[in-house]
C-alpha positions in Angstrom: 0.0 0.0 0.0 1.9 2.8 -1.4 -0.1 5.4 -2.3 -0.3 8.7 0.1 -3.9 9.5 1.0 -4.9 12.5 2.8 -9.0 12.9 3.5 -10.2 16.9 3.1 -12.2 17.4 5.7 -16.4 16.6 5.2 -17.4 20.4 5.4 -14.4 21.6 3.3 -15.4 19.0 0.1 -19.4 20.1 0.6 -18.3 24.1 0.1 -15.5 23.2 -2.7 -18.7 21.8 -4.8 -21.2 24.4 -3.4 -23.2 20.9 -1.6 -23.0 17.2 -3.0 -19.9 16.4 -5.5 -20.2 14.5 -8.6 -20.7 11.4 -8.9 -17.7 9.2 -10.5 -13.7 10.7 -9.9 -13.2 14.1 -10.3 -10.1 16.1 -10.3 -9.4 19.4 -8.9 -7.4 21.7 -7.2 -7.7 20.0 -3.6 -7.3 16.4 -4.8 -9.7 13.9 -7.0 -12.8 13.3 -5.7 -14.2 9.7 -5.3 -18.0 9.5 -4.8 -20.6 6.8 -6.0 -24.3 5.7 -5.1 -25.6 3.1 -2.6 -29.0 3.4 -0.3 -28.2 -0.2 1.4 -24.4 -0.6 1.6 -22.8 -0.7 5.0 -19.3 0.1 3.7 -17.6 1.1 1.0 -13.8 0.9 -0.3 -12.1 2.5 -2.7 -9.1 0.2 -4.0 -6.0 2.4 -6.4 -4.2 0.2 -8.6 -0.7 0.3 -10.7 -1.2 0.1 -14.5 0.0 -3.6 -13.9 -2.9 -4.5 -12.2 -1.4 -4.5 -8.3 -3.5 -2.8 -6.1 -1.5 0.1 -4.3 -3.8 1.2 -1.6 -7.6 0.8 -0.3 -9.6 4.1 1.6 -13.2 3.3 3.0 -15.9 6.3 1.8 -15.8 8.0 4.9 -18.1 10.6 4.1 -22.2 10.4 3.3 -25.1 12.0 2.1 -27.9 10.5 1.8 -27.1 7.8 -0.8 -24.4 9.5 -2.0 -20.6 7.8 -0.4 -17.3 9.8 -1.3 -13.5 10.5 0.2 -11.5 13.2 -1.5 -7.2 11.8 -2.0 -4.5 14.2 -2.8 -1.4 13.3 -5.5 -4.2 11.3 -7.6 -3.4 12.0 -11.3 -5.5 11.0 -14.7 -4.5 7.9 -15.6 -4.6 6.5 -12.1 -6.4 2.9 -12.0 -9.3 1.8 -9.3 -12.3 -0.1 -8.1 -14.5 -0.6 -5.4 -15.8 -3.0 -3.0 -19.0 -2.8 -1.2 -20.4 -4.6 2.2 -24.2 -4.8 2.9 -25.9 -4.8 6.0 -25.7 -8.2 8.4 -28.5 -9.5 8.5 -28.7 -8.7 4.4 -31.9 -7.7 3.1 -34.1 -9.9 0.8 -32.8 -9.4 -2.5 -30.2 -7.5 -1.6 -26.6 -8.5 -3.5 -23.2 -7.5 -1.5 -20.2 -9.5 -1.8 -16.6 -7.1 -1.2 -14.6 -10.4 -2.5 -15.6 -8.6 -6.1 -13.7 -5.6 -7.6 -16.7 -3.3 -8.8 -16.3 -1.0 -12.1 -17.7 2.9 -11.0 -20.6 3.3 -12.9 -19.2 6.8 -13.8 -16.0 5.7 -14.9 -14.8 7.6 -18.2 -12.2 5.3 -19.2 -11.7 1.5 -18.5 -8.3 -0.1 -18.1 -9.6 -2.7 -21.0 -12.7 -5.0 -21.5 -14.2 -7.4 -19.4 -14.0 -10.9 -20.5 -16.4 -13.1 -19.0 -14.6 -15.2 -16.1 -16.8 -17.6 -13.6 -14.6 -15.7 -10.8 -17.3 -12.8 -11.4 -20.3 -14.8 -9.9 -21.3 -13.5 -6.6 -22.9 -16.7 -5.3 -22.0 -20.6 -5.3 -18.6 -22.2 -6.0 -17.0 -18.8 -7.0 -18.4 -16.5 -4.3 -14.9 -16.2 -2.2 -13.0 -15.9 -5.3 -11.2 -12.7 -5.8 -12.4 -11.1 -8.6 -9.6 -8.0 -9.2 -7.5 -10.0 -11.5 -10.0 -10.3 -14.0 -12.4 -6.8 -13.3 -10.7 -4.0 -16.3 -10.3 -1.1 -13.5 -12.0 2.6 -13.7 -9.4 5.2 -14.9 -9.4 8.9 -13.8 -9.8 11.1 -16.8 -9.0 15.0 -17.6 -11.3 15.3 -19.8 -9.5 18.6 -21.8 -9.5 18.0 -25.7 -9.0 20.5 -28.5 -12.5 20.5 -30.8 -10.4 23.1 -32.7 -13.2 25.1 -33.2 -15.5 22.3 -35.2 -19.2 22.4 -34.6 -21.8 20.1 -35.0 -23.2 20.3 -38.0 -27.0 21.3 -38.3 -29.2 18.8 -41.1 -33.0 19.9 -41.4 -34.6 17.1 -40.1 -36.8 17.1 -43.3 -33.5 16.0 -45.2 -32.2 13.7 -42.9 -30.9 10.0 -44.1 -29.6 7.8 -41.2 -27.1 5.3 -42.4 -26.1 2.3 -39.6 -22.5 1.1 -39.3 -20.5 -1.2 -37.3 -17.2 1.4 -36.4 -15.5 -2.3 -36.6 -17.2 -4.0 -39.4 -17.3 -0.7 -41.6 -13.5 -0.4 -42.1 -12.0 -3.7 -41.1 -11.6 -5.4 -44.8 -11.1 -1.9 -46.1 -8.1 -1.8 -48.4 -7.7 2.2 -48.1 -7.5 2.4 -44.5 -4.0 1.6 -43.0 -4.2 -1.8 -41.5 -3.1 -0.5 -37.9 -6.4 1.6 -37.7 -9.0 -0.8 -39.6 -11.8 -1.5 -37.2 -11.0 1.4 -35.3 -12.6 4.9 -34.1 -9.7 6.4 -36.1 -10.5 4.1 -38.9 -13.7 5.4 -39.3 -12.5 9.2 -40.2 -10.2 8.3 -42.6 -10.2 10.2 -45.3 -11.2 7.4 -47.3 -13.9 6.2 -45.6 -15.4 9.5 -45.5 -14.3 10.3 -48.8 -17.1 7.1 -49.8 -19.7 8.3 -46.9 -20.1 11.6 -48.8 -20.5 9.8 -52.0 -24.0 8.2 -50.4 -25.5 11.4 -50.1 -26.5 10.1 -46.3 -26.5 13.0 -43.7 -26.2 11.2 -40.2 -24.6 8.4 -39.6 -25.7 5.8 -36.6 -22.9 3.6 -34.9 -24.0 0.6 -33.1 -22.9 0.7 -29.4 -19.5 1.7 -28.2 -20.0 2.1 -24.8 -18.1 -0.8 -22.7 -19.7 -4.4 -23.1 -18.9 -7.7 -22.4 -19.2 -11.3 -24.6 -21.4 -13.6 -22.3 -20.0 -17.0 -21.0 -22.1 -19.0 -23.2 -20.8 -17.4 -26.1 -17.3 -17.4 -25.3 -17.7 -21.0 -25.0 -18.7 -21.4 -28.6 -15.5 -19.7 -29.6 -18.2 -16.7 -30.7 -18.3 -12.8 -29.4 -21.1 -10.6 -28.8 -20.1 -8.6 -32.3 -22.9 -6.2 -31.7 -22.1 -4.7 -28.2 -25.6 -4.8 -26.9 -24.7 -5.8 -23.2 -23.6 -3.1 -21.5 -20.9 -2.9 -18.4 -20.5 0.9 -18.4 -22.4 4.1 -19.6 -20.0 6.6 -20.1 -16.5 4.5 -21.2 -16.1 4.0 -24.7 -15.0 0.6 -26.0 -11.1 -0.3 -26.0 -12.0 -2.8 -29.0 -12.4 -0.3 -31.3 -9.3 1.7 -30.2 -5.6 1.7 -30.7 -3.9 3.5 -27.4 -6.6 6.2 -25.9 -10.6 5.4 -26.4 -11.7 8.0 -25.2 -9.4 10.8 -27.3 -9.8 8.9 -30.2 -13.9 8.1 -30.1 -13.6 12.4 -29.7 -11.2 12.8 -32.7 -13.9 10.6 -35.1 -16.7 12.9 -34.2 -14.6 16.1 -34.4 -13.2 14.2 -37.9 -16.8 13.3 -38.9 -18.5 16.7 -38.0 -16.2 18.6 -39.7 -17.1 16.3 -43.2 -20.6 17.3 -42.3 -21.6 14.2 -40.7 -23.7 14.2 -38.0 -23.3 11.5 -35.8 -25.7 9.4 -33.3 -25.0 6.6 -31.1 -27.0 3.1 -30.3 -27.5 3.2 -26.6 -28.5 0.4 -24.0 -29.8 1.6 -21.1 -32.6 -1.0 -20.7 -30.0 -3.6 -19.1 -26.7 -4.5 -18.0 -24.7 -6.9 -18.7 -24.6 -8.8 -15.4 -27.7 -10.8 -16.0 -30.0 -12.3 -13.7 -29.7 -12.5 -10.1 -27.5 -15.6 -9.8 -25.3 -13.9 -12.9 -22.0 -11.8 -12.7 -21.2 -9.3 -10.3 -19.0 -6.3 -11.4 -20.3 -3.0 -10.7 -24.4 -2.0 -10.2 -25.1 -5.4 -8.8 -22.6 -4.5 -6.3 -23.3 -1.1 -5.4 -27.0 -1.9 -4.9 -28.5 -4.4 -6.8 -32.1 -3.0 -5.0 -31.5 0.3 -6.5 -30.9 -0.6 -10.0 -32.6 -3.0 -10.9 -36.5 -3.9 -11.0 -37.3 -7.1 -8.6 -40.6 -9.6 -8.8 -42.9 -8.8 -5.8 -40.8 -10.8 -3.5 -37.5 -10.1 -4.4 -36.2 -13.9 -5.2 -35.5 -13.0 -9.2 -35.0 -9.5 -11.4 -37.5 -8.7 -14.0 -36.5 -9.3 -17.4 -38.2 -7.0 -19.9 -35.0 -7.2 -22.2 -34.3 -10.6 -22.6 -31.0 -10.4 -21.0 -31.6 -11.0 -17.1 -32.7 -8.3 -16.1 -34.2 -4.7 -16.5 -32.7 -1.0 -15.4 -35.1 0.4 -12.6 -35.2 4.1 -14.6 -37.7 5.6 -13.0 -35.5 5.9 -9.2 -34.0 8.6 -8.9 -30.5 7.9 -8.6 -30.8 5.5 -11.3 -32.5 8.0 -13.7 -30.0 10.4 -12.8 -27.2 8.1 -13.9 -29.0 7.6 -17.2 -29.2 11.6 -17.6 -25.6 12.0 -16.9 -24.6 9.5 -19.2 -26.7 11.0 -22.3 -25.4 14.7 -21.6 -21.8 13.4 -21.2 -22.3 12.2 -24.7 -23.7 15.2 -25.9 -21.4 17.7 -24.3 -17.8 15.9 -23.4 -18.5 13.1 -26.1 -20.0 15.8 -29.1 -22.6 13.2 -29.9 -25.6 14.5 -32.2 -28.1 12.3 -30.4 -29.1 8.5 -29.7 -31.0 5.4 -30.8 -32.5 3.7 -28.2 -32.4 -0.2 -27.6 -36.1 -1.5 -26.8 -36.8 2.1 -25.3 -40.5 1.2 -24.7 -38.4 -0.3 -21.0 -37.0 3.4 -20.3 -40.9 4.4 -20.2 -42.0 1.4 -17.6 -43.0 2.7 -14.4 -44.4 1.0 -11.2 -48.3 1.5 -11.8 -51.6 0.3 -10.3 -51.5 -2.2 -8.0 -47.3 -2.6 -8.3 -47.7 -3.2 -12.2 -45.1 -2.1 -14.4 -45.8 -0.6 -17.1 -45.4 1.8 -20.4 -46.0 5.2 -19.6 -46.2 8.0 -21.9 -45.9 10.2 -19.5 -43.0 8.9 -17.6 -39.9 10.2 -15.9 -37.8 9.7 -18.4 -39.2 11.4 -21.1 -40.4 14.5 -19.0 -36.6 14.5 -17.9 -35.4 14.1 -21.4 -38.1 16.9 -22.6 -37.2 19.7 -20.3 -33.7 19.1 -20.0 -31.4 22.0 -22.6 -29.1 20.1 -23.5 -31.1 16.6 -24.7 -34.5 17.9 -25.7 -33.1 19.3 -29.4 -31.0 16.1 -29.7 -31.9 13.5 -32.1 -33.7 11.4 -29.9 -34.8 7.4 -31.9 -36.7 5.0 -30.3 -37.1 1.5 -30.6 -40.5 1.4 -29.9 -40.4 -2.3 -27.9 -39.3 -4.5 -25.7 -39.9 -7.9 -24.7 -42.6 -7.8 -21.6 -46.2 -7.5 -21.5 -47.4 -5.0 -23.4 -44.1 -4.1 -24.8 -45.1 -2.7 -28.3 -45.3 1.2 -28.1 -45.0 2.2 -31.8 -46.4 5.7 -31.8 -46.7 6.5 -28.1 -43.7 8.5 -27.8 -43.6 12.0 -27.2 -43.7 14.7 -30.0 -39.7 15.1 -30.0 -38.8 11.8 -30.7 -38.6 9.1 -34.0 -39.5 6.0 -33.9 -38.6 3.1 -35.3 -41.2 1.6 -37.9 -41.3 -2.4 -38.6 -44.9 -1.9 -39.9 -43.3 0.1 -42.7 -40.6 -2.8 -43.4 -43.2 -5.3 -43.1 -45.9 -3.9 -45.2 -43.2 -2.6 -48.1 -41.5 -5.9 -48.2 -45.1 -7.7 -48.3 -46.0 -5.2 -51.2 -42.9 -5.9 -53.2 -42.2 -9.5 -53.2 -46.1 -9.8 -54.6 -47.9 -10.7 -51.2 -51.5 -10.3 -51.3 -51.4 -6.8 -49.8 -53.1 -3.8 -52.1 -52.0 -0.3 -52.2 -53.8 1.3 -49.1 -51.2 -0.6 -47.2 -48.3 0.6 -49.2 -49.4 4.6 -49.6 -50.1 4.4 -45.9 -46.3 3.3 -45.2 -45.0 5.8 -48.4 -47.2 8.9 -46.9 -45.7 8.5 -43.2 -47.6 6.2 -41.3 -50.1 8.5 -40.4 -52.3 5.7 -39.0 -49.4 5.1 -36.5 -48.2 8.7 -36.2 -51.3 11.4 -35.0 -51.6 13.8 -37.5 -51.9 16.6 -34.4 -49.4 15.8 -32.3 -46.6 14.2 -34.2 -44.3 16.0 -37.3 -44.0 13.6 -40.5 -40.4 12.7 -39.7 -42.0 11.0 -37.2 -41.1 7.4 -38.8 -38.4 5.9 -39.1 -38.1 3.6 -42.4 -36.4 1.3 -43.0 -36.4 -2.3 -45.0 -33.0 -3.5 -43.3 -31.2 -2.9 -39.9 -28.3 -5.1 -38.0 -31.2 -6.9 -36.9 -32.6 -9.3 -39.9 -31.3 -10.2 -43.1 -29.4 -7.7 -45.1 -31.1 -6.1 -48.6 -29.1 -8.5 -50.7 -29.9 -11.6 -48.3 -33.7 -10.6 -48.4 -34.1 -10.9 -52.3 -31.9 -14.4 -52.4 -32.8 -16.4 -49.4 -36.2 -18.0 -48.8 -35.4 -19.0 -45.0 -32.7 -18.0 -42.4 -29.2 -20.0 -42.4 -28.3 -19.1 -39.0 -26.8 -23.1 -38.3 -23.2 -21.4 -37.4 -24.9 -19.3 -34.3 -24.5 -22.6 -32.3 -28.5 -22.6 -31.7 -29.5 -25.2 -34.0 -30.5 -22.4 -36.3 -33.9 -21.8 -34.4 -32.5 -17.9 -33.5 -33.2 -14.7 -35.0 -36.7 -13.7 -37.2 -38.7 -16.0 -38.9 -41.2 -14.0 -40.0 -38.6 -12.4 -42.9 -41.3 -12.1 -45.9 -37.9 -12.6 -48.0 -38.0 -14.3 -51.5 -34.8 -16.0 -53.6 -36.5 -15.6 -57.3 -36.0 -19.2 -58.2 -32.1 -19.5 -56.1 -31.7 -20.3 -53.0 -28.4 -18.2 -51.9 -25.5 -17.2 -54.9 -26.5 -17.3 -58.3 -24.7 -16.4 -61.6 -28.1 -16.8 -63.7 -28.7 -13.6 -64.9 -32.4 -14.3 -65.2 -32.3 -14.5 -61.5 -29.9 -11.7 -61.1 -32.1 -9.5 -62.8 -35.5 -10.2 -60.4 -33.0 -9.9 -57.7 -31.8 -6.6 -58.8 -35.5 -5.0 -59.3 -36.8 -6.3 -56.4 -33.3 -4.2 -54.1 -34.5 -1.5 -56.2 -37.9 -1.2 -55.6 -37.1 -1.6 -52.0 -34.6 1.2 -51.7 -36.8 3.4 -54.0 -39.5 3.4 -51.9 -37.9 3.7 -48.5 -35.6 6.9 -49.9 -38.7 8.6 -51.2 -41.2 8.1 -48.5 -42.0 10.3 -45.8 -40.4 10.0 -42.6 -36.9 9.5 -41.9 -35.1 7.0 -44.0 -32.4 4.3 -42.2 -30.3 2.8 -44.8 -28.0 -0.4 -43.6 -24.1 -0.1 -44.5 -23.6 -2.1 -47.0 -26.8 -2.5 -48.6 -25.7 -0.3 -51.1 -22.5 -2.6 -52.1 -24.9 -5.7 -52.0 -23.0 -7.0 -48.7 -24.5 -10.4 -47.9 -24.4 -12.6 -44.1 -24.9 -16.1 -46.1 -28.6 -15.9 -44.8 -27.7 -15.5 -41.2 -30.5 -12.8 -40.0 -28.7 -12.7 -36.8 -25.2 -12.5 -36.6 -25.0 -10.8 -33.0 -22.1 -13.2 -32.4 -19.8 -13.0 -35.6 -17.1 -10.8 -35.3 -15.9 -12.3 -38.7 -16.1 -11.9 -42.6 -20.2 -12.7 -42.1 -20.3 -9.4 -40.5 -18.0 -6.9 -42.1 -18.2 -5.0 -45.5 -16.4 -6.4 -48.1 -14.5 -3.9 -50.1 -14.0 -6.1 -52.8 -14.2 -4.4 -56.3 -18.1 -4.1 -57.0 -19.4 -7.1 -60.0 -21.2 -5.5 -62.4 -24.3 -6.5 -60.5 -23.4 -4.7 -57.4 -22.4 -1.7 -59.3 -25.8 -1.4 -60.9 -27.5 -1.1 -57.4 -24.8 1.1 -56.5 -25.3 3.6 -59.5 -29.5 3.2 -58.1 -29.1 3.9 -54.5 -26.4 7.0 -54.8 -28.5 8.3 -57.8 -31.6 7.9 -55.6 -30.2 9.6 -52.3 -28.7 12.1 -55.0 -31.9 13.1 -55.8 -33.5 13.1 -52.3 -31.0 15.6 -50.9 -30.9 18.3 -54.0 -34.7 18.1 -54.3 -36.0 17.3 -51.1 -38.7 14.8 -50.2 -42.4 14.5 -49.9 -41.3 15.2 -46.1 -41.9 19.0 -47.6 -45.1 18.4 -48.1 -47.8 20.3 -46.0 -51.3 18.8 -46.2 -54.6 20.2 -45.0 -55.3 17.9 -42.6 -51.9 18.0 -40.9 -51.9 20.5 -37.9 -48.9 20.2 -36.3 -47.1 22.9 -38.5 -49.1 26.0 -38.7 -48.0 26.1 -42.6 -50.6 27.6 -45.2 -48.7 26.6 -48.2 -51.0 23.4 -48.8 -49.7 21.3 -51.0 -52.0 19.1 -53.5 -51.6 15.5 -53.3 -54.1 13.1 -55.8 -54.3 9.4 -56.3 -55.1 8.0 -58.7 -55.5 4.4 -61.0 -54.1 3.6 -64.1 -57.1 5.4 -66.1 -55.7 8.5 -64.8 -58.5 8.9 -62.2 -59.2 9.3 -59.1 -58.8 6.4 -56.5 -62.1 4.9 -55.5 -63.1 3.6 -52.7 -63.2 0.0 -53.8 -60.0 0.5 -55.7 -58.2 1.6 -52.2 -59.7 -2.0 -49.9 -59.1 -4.5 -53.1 -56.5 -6.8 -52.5 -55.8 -7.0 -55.9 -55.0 -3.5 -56.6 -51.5 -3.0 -57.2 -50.8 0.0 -59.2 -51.4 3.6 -57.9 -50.1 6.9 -59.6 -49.2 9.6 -57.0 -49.4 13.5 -58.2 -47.6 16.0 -56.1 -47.9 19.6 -56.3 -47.2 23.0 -54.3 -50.0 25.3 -54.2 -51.1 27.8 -56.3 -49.7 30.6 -54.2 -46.2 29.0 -53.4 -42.8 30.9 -53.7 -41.1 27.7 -54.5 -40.5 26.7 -58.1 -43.1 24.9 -59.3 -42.0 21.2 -59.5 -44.8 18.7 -60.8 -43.7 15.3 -59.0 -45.3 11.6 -60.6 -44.7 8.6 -58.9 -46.0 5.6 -60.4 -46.2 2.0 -58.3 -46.7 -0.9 -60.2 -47.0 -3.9 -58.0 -48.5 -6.4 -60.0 -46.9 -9.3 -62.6 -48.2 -7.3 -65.8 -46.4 -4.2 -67.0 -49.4 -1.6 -66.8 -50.1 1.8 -69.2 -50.8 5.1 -66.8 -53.2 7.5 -69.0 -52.1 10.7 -68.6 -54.7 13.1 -67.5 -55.7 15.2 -70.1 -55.0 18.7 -68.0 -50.9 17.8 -67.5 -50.5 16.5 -71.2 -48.9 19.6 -72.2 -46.0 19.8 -69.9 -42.6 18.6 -70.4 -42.2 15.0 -68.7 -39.1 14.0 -67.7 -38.5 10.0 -65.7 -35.4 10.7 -63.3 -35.8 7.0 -61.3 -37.3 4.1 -62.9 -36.7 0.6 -61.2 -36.4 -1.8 -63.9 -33.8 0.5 -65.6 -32.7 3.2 -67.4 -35.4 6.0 -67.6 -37.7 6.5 -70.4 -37.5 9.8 -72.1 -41.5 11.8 -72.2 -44.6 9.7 -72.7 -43.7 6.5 -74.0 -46.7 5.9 -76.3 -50.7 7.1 -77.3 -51.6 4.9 -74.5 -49.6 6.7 -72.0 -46.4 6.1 -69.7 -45.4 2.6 -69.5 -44.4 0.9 -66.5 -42.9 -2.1 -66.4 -44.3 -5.3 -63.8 -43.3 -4.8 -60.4 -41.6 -1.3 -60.3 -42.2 2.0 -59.9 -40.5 5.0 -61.4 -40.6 8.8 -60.8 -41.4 11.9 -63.4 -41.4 15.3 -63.2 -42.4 17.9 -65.0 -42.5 21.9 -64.4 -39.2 23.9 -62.9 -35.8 22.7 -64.7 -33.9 19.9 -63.1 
């Protein structure tokens, strides 16, 4: 025990931070301040280590309020490494989890020594309970948190033009031939020039990493010899992940976003706060288990197992106020330290559960959280995306978020990808999903970026997997292949997997367009998967969580002529969506949440050129509609005359031109079985071909 330790005195610490100090380590001019949370502990230790993992010195917490425990050491440094240990009360309460044999990680830490690898020493209980856990527990790290932003901002997109695009930092830039092999998979491999130099060649505005805050591989997976690729299992909500880094995570997650911003990227981040990665109450043992496992997480009635609305073990009590507080410091120390634009949310319908009638938990639109999130400066005008879910009763909130956030819509994958592969489903269905879900989304109350489209995410098959596998092939997940979605509404046109018929190719390659067509064009706000564009594939895995390997990551092999055709679609596609706009600029009369008197005309119409009836809209067997948009009369914008024609059926299908627009110049600018038609096509009208859909415009010049 080397390390000099001199306590500042109770009184002295309260007036240094005008009352209670942070929680976490803290450095200032009287010494680093140590403080963490606990309402049940008896005692607490803080325990400093050397960077090879000896420990150097242990200080009990000597000072309280409330649930707040902290000591104040002088000569502590950034860079210094420690943990804790915590003691409960004798006799222990029911429930309650305390074991000071395990080195706890401060749930405030900013840096971690390394990852946590799952070892059995972390249980709590049983055979392993008296087993030290230190030599296997990565150890917090005191931060100075001082970086040079050299003057970059974030960068501001309308969120009328923005295009999320989802990327693994690992998986975008490992096989990458550009990037220098000593920063592929890495934060810093991510803001190469390269890389970026091919983001801004998408067109895509904002791009969302999947999580990079600390998490662990579980035992059952390391066992298999597989990973938890994905990083949904969280051991920390501040530290970013030393996988992804090559000396310093935390400088080098900051120099990608300062890198990224100033490309004019903006840049959100996948965020579990729904769970931890220490599983159920017999699991591991490594930092909010041990503090308090009472005050974190949410108990059945008598306190013998944790409720387990993720699927993992066990579920974040967010509405306590220490705990929501921990969540609301995380978030803004993303925003602010971090530079984040803003967050996806992993099954975010469990940050809205609240202890109701009669001791039920549930969804609450009205909860903490969100009033927290809502009147707090500094997250209310972040970009705020939910996933809409989670796993317990009554999980499934699409649409009962607040006004501020996005949601994530699998009613607009599902009914696109039933409309496209040739599923019974008419058109209502599909111009619902195109016009912004407004069955899902009130009208009143919610703007039409509301939904967020997509057709792919991490989650599910990729866009070229969808079009070429009839069923998943997830055998090499180790669970027999009964994991992941089976409900995929995929097709393989004829092939099941790789093909070199071009007959096949061809469906294949119409089908990817129609898909991207229609989620780049409709209202809301588009998510596009990486990759899609280059036609990655996962073999037919729809769930490769647990493959940090070639299934996962972007090839960067030279594009086939087949790839490069969908490439040439989707860039040419997103091209168009960001010079022009999107039907997201559309202001219709029965919309009131923008007081906007600019009302745009919007008709429907069948093949004859007429108006939609009411039988057309509930047959089943409808599958063309032509789409008309126009500004109104009195509009200062240029008068662009937008045609989008859906053809969903088997039979190509002539459109008759109405006989009041025959005299303007028609131009096609996207057409999904190929190159673009120039004008009308014939007396008949403007041909469009079985199963596509293409876009004309007439009016202002291009």
């Amino acid at each position: 025990m080397t390390t000099k330790a001199e306590s500042t005195p109770f009184q002295a610490t309260l007036n240094q931070f005008h009352g209670q100090p942070p929680l976490g380590a803290t450095l200032g001019d009287s010494g680093c301040t140590f403080a963490v949370s606990s309402a049940h502990a008896s005692a607490i230790w803080l325990c400093l280590f050397d960077e090879t993992g000896d420990e150097t010195g242990r200080f009990p917490l000597d000072q309280r309020v409330g649930n707040l425990w902290f000591t104040v050491l002088q000569d502590i440094k950034a860079g210094q490494h420690y943990g804790y240990r915590v003691e409960g009360p004798n006799p222990g309460l029911p429930g309650a989890c305390f074991n000071p044999d395990k080195l706890l990680i401060d749930p405030y830490a900013r840096a971690l020594s390394g990852t946590l690898e799952w070892d059995n020493r972390l249980y709590w209980t049983g055979h392993y309970a008296n087993e030290d856990s230190a030599a296997v527990v990565p150890k917090s790290v005191v931060t100075d948190q001082h970086f040079d932003w050299q003057g970059v901002e974030k960068p501001r997109h309308s969120a009328l033009n923005r295009v999320i695009y989802e990327l693994h930092v690992k998986g975008f830039t490992q096989c990458h031939p550009d990037v220098p092999a000593s920063l592929r998979g890495t934060y810093l491999g991510l803001c190469h020039p390269a890389v970026i130099d091919y983001l801004r060649s998408l067109h895509v505005t904002t791009l969302q990493l999947m999580p990079c805050m600390a998490f662990m591989t579980e035992g059952r997976l390391k066992e298999m010899g597989l990973s938890n690729y994905w990083g949904y299992n969280p051991v920390n909500f501040f530290a970013p992940d030393w996988r992804y880094a090559v000396a310093d995570p935390v400088s080098e997650f900051k120099t990608m976003v300062r890198t990224l911003h100033q490309a004019g990227f903006e840049v959100i981040l996948d965020v579990v706060y729904n769970h931890t990665a220490e599983g159920d109450l017999e699991g591991g043992m490594f930092s909010f288990k041990g503090f308090d496992s009472l005050h974190y997480y949410r108990y059945t009635p008598d306190r013998r197992q944790l409720l387990n609305y993720s699927g993992c073990g066990n579920s974040l009590r967010v509405e306590y106020p220490d705990v929501l507080q921990l969540v609301m410091d995380s978030l803004r120390y993303w925003l602010q330290d971090m530079q984040l634009d803003g967050f996806r949310f992993d099954l975010a319908a469990s940050l809205g559960r609240e202890e109701m009638f009669h001791g039920a938990i549930q969804f609450n639109p009205q909860a903490r959280f969100f009033a927290a999130v809502c009147q707090d400066p500094v997250l209310r005008n972040a970009i705020l995306v939910a996933e809409p879910w989670d796993v317990g009763e009554n999980g499934y909130q699409m649409g009962a978020f607040p006004p501020n956030w996005i949601e994530i819509n699998d009613r607009f994958r599902d009914g696109v990808r039933a409309f496209w592969r040739g599923d019974r489903v008419g058109v209502a269905e599909f111009a619902t999903r195109l016009m912004g879900s407004r069955d899902i989304f009130s009208k009143s109350i919610r703007p039409m970026i509301a939904s967020v489209n997509h057709v792919t995410c991490h989650d599910g098959f990729t866009l070229e997997d969808l079009v070429s596998y009839r069923r998943r092939h997830n055998e090499s997940n180790g669970e027999e292949g009964r994991d992941g979605h089976g409900h995929n509404l995929s097709c393989n046109h004829g092939e099941e997997g790789p093909t070199d018929d071009p007959e096949v190719l061809a469906k294949r390659l119409q089908h990817k367009r129609n898909l991207m067509g229609t989620l780049i064009l409709a209202r809301g706000t588009p998510h596009v998967l990486a990759g899609d564009e280059r036609g990655r594939t996962q073999h037919g895995n729809n769930n490769a969580y647990c493959h940090d390997n070639e299934t996962s990551w972007v090839d960067w092999s030279p594009l086939t002529p087949y790839q490069e055709e969908f490439f040439a679609f989707t860039t040419e596609v997103l091209r168009l969506r960001k010079l022009y706009g999107s039907i997201n600029h559309l202001f219709l009369a029965d919309e009131t949440f923008f007081g906007i008197h600019e009302i745009h005309r919007v008709t429907w119409m069948s093949k004859d050129g007429l108006a939609m009836s009411h039988s057309q809209w509930h047959n089943l067997e409808q599958k063309f509609v032509a789409l008309t948009l126009e500004p109104s009369p009195d509009s200062q914008e240029p008068r662009h005359h937008w045609l989008v024609l859906v053809n969903g059926s088997a039979e190509d299908v002539h459109f008759r031109m109405p006989e009041e627009w025959l005299g303007a110049a028609w131009g096609c600018v996207l057409n999904s079985s190929g190159v673009c038609p120039v004008g009308v096509m014939d007396e008949q009208g403007m041909l469009v071909k079985a199963l596509s859909m293409c876009l004309w415009h007439a009016g202002a010049p291009l």
